[in-house]
TORKOL-4160 file (C-alpha; in steps of 0.2 Angstrom, whole numbers, padded with zeros to 4 digits, m for minus):
361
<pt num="1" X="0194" Y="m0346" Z="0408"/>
<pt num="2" X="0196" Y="m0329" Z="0410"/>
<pt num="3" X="0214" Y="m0330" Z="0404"/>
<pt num="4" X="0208" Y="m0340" Z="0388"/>
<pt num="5" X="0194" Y="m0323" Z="0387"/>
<pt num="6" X="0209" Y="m0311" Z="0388"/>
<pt num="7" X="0219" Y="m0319" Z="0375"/>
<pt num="8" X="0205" Y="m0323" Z="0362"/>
<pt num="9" X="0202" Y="m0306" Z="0363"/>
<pt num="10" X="0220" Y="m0299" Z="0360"/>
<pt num="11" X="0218" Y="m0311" Z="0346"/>
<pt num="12" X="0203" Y="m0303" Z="0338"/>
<pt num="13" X="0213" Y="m0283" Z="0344"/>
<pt num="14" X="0229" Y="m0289" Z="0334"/>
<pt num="15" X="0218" Y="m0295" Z="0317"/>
<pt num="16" X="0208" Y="m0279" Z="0317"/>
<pt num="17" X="0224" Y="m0267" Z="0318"/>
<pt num="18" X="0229" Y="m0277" Z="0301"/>
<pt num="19" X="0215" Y="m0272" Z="0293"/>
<pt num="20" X="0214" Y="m0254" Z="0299"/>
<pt num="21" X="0221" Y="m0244" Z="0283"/>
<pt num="22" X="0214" Y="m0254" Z="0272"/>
<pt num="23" X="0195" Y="m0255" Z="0262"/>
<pt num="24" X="0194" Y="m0273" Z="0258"/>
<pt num="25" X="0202" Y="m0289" Z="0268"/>
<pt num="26" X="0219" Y="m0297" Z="0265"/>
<pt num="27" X="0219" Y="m0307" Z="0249"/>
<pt num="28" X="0204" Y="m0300" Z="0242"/>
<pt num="29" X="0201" Y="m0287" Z="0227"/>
<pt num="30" X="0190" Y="m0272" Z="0225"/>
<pt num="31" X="0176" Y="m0276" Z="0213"/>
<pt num="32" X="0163" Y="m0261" Z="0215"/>
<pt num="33" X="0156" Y="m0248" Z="0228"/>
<pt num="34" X="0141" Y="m0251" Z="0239"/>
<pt num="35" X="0130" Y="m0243" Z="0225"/>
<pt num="36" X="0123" Y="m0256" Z="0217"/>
<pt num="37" X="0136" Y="m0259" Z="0204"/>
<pt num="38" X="0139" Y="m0277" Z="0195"/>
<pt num="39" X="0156" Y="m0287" Z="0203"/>
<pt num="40" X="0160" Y="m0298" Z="0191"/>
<pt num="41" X="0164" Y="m0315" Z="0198"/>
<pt num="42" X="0169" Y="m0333" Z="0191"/>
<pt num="43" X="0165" Y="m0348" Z="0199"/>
<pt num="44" X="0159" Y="m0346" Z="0219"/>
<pt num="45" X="0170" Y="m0333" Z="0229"/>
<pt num="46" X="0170" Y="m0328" Z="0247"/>
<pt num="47" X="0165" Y="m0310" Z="0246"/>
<pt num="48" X="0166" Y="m0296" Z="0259"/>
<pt num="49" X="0160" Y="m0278" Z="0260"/>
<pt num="50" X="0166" Y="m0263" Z="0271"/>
<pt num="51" X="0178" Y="m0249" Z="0275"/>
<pt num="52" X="0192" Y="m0245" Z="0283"/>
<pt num="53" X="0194" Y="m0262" Z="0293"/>
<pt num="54" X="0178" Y="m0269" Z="0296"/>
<pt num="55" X="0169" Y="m0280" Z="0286"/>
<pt num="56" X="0154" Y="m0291" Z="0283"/>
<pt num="57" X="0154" Y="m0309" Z="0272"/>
<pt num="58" X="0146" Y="m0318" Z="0260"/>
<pt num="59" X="0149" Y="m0332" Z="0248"/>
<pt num="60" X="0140" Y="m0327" Z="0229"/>
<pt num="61" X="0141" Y="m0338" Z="0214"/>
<pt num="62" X="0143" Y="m0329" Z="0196"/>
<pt num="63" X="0142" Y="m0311" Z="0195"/>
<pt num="64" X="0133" Y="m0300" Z="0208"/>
<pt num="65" X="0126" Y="m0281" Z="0213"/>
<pt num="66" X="0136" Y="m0272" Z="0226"/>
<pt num="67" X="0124" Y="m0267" Z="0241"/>
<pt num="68" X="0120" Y="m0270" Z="0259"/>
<pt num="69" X="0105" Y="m0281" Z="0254"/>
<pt num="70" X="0118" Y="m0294" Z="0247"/>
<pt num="71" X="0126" Y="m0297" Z="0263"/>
<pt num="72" X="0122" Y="m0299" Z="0283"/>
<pt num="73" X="0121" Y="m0282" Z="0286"/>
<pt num="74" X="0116" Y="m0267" Z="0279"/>
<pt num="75" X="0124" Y="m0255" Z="0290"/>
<pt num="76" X="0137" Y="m0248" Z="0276"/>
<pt num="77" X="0136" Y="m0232" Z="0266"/>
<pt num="78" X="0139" Y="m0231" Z="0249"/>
<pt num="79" X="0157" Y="m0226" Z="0250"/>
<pt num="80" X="0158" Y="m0245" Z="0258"/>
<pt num="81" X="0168" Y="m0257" Z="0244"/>
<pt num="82" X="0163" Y="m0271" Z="0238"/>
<pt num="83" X="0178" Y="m0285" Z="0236"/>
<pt num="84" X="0183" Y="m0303" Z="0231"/>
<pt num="85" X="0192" Y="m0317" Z="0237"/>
<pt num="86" X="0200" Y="m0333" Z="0228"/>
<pt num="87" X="0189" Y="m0347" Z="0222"/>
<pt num="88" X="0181" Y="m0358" Z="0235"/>
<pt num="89" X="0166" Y="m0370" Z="0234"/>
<pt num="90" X="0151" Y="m0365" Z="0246"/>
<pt num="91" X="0148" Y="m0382" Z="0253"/>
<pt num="92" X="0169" Y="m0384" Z="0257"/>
<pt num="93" X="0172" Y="m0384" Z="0278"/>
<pt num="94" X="0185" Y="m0370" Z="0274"/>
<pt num="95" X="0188" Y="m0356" Z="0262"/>
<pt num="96" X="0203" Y="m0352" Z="0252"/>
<pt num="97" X="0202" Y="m0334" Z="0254"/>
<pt num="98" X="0218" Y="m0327" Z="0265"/>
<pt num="99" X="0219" Y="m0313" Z="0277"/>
<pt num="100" X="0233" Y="m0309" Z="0290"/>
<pt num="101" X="0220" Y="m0314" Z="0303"/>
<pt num="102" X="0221" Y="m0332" Z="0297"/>
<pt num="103" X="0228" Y="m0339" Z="0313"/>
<pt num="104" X="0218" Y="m0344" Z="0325"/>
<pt num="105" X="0216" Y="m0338" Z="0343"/>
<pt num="106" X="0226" Y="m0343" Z="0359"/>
<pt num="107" X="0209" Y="m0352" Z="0366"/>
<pt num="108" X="0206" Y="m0362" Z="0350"/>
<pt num="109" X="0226" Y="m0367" Z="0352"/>
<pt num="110" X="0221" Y="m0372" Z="0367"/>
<pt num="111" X="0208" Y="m0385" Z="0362"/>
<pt num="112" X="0217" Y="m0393" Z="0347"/>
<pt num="113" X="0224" Y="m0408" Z="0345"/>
<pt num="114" X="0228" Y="m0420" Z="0332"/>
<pt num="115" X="0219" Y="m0432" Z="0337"/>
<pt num="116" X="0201" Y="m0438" Z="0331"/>
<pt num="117" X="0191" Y="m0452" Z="0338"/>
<pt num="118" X="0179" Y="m0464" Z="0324"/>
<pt num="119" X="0164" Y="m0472" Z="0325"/>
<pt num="120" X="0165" Y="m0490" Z="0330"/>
<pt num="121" X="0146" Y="m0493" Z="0333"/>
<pt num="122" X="0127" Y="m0490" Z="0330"/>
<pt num="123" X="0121" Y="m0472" Z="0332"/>
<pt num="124" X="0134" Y="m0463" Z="0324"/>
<pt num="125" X="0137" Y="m0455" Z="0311"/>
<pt num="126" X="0155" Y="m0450" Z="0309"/>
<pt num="127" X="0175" Y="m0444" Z="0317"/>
<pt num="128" X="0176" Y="m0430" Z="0332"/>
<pt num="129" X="0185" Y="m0418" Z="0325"/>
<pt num="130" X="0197" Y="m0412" Z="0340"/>
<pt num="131" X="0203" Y="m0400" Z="0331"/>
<pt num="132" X="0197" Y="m0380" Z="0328"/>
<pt num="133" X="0204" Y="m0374" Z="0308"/>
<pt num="134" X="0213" Y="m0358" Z="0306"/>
<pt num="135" X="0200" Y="m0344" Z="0304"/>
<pt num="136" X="0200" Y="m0335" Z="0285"/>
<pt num="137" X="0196" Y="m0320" Z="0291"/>
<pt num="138" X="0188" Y="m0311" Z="0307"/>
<pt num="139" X="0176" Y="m0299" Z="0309"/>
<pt num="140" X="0164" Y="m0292" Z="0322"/>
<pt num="141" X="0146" Y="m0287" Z="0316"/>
<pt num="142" X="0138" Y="m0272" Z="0325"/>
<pt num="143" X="0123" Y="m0283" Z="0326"/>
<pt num="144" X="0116" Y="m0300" Z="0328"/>
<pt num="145" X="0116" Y="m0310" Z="0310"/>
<pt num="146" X="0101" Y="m0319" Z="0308"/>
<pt num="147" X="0099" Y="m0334" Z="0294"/>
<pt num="148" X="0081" Y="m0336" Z="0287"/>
<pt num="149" X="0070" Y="m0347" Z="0287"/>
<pt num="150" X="0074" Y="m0363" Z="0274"/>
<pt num="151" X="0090" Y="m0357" Z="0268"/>
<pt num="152" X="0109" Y="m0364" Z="0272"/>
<pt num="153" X="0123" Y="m0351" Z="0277"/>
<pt num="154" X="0142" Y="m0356" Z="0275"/>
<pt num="155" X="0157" Y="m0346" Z="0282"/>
<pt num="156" X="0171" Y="m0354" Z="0274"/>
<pt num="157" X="0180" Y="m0354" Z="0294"/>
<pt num="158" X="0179" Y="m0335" Z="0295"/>
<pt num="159" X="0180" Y="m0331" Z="0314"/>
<pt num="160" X="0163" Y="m0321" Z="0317"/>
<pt num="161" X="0159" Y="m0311" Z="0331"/>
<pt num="162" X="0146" Y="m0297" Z="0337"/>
<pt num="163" X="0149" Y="m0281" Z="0347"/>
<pt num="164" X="0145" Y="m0285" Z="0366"/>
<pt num="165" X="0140" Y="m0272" Z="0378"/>
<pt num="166" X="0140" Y="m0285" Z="0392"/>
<pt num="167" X="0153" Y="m0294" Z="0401"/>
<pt num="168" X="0153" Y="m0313" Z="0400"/>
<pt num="169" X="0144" Y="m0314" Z="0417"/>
<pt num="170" X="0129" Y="m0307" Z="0412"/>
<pt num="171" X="0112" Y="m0314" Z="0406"/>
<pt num="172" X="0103" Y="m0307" Z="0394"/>
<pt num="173" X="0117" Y="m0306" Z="0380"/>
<pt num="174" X="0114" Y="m0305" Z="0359"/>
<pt num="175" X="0118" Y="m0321" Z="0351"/>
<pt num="176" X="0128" Y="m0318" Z="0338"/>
<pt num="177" X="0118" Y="m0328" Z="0327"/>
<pt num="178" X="0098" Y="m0331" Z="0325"/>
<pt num="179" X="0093" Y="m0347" Z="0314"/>
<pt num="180" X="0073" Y="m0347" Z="0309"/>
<pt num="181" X="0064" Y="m0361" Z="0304"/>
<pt num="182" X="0070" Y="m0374" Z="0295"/>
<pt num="183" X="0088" Y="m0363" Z="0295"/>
<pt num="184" X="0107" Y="m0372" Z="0291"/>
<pt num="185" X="0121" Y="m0363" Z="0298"/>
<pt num="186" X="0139" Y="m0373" Z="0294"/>
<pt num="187" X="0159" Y="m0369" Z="0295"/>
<pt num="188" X="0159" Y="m0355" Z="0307"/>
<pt num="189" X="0173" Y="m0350" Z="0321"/>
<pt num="190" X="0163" Y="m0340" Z="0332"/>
<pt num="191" X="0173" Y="m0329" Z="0339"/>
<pt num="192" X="0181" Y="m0332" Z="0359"/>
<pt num="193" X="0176" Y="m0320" Z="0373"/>
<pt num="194" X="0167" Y="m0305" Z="0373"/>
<pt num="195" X="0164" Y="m0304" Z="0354"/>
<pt num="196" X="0156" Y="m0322" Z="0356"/>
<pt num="197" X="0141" Y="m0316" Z="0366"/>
<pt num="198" X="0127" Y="m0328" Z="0367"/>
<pt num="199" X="0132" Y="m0341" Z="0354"/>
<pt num="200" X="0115" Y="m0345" Z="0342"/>
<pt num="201" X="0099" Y="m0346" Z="0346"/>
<pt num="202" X="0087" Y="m0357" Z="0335"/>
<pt num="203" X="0070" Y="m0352" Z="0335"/>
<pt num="204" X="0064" Y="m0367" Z="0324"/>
<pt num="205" X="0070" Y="m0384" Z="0320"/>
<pt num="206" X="0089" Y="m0379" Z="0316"/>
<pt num="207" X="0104" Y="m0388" Z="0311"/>
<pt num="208" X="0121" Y="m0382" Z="0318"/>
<pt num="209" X="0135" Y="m0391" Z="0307"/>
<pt num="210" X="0155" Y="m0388" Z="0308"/>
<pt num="211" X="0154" Y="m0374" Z="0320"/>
<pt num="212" X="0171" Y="m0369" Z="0333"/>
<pt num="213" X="0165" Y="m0360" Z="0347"/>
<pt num="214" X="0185" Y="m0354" Z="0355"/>
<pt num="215" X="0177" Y="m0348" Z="0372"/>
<pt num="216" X="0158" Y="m0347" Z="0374"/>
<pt num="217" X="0155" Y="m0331" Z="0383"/>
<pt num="218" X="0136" Y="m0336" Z="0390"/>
<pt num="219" X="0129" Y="m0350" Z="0379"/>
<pt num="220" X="0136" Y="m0358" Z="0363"/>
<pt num="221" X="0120" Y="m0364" Z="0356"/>
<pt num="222" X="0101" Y="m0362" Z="0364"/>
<pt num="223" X="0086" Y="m0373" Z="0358"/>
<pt num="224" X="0070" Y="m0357" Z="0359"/>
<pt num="225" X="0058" Y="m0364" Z="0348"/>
<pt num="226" X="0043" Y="m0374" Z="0353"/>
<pt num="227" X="0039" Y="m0390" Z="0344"/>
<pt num="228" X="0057" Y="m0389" Z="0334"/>
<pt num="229" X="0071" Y="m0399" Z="0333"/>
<pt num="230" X="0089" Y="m0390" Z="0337"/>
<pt num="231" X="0103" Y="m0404" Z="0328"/>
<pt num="232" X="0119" Y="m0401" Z="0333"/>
<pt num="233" X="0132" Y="m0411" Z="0323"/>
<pt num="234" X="0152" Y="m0411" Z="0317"/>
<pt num="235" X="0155" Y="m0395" Z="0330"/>
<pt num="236" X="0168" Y="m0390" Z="0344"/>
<pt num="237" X="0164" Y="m0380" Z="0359"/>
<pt num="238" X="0181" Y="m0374" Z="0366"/>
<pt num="239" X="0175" Y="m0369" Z="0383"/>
<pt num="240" X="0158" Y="m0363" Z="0391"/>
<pt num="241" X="0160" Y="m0359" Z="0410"/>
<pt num="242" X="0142" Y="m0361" Z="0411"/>
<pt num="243" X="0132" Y="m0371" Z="0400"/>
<pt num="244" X="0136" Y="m0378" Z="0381"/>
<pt num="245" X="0120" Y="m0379" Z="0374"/>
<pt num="246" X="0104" Y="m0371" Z="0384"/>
<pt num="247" X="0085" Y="m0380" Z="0379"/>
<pt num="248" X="0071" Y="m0366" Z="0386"/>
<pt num="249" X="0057" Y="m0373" Z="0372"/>
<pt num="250" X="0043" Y="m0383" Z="0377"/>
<pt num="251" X="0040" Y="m0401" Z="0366"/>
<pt num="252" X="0055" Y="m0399" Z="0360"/>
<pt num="253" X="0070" Y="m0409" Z="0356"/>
<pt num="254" X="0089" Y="m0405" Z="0355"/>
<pt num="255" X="0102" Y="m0418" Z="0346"/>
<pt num="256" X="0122" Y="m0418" Z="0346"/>
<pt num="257" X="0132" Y="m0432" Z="0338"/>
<pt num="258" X="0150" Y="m0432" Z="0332"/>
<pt num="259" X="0155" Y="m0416" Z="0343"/>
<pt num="260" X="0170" Y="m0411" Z="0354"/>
<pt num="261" X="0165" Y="m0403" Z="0371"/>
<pt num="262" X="0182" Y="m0396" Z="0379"/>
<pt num="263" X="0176" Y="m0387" Z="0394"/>
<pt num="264" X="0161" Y="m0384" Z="0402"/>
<pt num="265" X="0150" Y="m0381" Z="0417"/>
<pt num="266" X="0138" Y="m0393" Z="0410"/>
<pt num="267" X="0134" Y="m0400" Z="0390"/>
<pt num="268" X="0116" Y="m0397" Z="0390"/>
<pt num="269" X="0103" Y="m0392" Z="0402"/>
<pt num="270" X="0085" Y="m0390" Z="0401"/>
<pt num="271" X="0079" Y="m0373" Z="0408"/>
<pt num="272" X="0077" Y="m0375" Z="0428"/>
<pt num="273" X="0068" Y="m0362" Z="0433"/>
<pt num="274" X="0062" Y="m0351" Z="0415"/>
<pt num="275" X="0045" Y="m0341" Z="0416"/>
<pt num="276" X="0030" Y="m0353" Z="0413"/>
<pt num="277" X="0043" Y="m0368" Z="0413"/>
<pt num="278" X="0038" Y="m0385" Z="0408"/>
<pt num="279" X="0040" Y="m0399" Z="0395"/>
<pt num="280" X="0043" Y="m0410" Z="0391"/>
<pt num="281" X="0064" Y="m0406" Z="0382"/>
<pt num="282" X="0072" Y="m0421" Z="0375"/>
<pt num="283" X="0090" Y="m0423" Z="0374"/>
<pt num="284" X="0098" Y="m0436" Z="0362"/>
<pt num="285" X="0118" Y="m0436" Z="0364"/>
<pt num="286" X="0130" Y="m0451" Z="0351"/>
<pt num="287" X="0145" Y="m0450" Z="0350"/>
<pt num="288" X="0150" Y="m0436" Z="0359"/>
<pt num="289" X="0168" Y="m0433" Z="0368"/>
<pt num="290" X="0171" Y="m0422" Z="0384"/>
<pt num="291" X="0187" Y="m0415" Z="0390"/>
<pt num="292" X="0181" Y="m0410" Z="0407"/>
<pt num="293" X="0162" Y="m0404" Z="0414"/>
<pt num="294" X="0152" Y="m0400" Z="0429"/>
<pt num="295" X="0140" Y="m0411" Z="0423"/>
<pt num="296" X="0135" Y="m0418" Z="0406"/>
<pt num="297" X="0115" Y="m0417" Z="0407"/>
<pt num="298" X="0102" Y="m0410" Z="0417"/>
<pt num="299" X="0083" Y="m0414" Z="0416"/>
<pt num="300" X="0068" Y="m0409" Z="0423"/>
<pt num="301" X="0059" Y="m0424" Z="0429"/>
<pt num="302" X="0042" Y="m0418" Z="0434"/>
<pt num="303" X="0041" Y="m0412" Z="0416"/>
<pt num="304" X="0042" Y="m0424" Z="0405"/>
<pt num="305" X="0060" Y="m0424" Z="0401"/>
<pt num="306" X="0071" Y="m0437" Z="0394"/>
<pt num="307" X="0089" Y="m0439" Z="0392"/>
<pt num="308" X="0097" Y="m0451" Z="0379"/>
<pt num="309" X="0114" Y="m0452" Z="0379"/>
<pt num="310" X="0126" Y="m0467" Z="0369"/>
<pt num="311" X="0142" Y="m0467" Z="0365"/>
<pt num="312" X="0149" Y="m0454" Z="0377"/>
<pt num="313" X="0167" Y="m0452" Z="0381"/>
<pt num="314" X="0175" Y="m0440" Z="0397"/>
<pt num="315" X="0191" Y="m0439" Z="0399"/>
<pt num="316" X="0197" Y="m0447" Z="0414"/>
<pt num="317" X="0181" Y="m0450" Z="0418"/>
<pt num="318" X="0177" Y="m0462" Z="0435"/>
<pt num="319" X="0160" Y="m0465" Z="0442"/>
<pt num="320" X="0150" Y="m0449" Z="0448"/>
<pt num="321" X="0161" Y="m0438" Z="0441"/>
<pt num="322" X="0158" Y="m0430" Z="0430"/>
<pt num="323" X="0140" Y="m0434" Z="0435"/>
<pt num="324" X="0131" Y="m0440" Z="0416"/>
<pt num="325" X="0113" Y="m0437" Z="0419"/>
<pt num="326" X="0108" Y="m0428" Z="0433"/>
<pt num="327" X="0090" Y="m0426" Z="0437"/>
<pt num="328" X="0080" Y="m0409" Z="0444"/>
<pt num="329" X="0064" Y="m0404" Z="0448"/>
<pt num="330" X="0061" Y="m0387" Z="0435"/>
<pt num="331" X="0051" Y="m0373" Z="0445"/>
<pt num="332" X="0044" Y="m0357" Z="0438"/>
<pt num="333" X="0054" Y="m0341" Z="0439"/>
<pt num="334" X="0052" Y="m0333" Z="0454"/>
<pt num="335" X="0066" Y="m0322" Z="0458"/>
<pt num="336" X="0084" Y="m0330" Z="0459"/>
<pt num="337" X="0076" Y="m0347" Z="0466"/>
<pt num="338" X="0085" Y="m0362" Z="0459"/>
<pt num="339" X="0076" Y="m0378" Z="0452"/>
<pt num="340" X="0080" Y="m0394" Z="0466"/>
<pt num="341" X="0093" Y="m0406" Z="0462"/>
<pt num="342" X="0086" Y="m0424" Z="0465"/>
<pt num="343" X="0103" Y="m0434" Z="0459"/>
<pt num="344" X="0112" Y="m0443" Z="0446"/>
<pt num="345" X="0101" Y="m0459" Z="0439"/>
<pt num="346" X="0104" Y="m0474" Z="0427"/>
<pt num="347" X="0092" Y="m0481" Z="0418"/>
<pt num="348" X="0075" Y="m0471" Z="0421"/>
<pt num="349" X="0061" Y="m0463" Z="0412"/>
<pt num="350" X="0072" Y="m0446" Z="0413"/>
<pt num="351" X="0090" Y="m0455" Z="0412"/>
<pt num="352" X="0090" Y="m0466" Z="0398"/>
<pt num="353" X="0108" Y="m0470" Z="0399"/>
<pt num="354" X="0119" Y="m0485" Z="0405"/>
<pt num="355" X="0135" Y="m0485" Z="0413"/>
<pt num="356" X="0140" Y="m0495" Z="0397"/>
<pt num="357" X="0136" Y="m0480" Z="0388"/>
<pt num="358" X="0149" Y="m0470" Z="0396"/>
<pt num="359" X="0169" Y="m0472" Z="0395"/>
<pt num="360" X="0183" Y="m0465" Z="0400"/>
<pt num="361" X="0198" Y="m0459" Z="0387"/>
């Protein structure tokens, strides 16, 4: 992992340097300065504005004013430019914008492959995509990106990260983006290593939709709001030494269909040991392939929780290992104590998952 970490990140060095001289991103063209002034634009266009090699991204239909409100951050002066890429369509999974940092990382290299795996049964909904898209561009936002409540935010594959002051061992890390209530985040590379912080945090009922994680640095994706519902659907996580998706909200549900875990400690996990812990977290996991895990669920029994898996593919996989469901007994916080492990189960009120569910590839 800490070889994919180094690499990823002398990946994300090498794409900034080619934008270092320059006010606007490979391929694109200066419209108008950060002043307010119309850009004139036809049809829907990736958009970026910013200075001398960094850049924030937006996607505008139809002609638009040139300022910091306008994009998803508004830490640029007014000397910052405003500039346009080639035509694209919002809802497309990639953009057709062009930089020199359009090929992807060593980690993302390290986790494609041509192949995909269809549907063949009940519950699902689509293929796996095995494979993560070159990214359009990279940037690195000084701060977290949050996408408001009700509204859908596509990145046309741009590699996005955010400036880390931590190292990927420590807890407490900015995610790199924050979804509100009711909030649609769609084809996104978030960016490997450092840069990739803490994923996304939902804090409502979320969906999460053709996103490439290349190297999760703490968490890809956590479920924090109570009551809502976190979907996770069409999305690759390239590695997370820890945990791939985290669930710390009460009466609350997390869902992933039709997704690629490469590497992980363990695919989901419902908090253990959070302050004023409880439940109960539902998991519900279709069609879902697994390179290699620790473990691929763990609930907390005296809580309430439930685990729902079907359609689940390891690779390699042979009985107890990877262990599918594994059940613990969630604590509350109280210092570095961990929540007890009780043990894999089949077919219980916690473990609603069959052996037929599971197969090996």
């Amino acid at each position: 992992m800490r070889n994919k970490i180094i690499l990823s990140l002398a990946a994300l060095a090498f794409a900034g340097s080619s934008f270092a001289a320059s006010d606007a991103p490979s391929g694109y063209t200066k419209c108008a300065q950060n002043t307010g002034a119309t850009c004139a634009v036809s049809g829907t266009r990736n958009v970026a504005l910013g200075k001398s090699g960094s850049f924030v991204y937006a996607v505008k239909t139809g002609n638009f004013a040139c300022s910091s409100s306008a994009f998803p951050s508004n830490s640029y002066a007014s000397s910052a430019w405003c500039s346009v890429g080639a035509a694209t369509t919002s809802s497309s999974s990639s953009s057709s914008s062009s930089s020199s940092s359009s090929s992807s990382s060593s980690s993302s290299g390290s986790s494609s492959s041509s192949s995909s795996s269809s549907s063949s049964s009940g519950g699902s909904t689509g293929t796996i995509n095995m494979t993560i898209p070159s990214a359009t561009a990279t940037v690195t936002n000084p701060g977290t990106t949050t996408i408001p409540a009700g509204t859908s935010k596509s990145y046309g594959n741009q590699r996005i990260g955010v400036k880390n002051s931590k190292n990927c061992t420590s807890e407490g890390q900015i995610p790199v983006f924050i979804l509100e209530e009711g909030a649609t985040l769609k084809d996104v590379i978030i960016a490997g290593g450092l840069p990739g912080s803490d994923g996304v945090h939902c804090k409502g009922s979320c969906t999460i939709q053709n996103v490439y994680w290349e190297d999760t640095c703490e968490d890809a994706a956590s479920n924090l709001g109570a009551g809502a519902t976190m979907t996770v659907k069409n999305v690759i996580i390239a590695g997370a030494t820890d945990k791939a998706l985290q669930h710390n909200s009460k009466n609350s549900t997390t869902v992933i269909q039709d997704s690629y875990i490469v590497d992980t400690g363990k695919v989901w996990r419902s908090c253990g040991n959070c302050t004023n812990n409880g439940g109960p977290r539902k998991l519900t996991m279709t069609n879902v392939k697994v390179g290699k895990a620790g473990s691929i669920a763990g609930a907390n029994g005296n809580y309430g929780d439930v685990v729902t898996i079907r359609k689940l593919q390891i690779k390699g996989y042979k009985s107890g290992s990877p262990a599918v469901c594994v059940e613990y007994k969630g604590i509350e916080k109280n210092g570095s104590a961990e929540s007890p492990k009780i043990g894999e189960k089949w077919n219980t009120s916690v473990c609603n998952v069959s052996t037929s569910d599971v197969t090996a590839y």
